[in-house]
N, C-alpha and C positions, 0 to 999 in steps of 0.2 A: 791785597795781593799787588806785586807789584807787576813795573812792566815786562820786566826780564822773566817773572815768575809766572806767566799765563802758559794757558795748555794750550802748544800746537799739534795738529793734527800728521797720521802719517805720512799722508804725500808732502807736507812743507818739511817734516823731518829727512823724507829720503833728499829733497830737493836741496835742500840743504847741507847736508853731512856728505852727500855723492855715493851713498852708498848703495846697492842692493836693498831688495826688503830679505831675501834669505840671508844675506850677509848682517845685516841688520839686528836681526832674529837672533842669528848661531853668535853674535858680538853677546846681547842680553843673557842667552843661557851662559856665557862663557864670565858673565861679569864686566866686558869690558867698554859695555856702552850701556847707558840709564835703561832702568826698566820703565814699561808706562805705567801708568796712572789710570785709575778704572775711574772715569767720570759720569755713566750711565751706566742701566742695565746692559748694552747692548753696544758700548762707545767707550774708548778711551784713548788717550792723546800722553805726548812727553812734556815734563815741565820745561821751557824754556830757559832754564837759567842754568837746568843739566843737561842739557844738549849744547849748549853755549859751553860749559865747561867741556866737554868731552870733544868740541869742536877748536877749543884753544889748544889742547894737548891731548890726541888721540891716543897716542903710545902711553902715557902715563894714566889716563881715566882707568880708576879702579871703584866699582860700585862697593859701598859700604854691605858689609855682609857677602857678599859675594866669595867662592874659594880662593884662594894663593893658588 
């Protein structure tokens, strides 16, 4: 794994992106920010390397699988 590629948690993703967690959230259902990543039964975090991407170009991040 690299370093771009570790799992940070929610509060360094809010702190990061400036967003809301409800904005955050209704971004994920809609496709247009990363989904998490379930690293526990009980815990999960975003890959660093796709939050970094959707942090260069917010208007343009389109999750793979996600609707048009």
């Amino acid at each position: 794994m690299s370093n771009t590629d570790k799992i940070i948690r929610l509060k360094t993703v809010l702190a990061r992106t400036g967003l809301s967690r409800s904005t955050m959230y209704r971004k994920i259902a809609e496709g247009t920010f990363p989904p998490q990543v379930k690293i526990s039964v009980h815990g999960a975090g975003w890959r660093e390397s796709a939050v970094n991407r959707w942090i260069d170009d917010p208007v343009a991040y389109r999750h793979e699988g996600a609707p048009l």
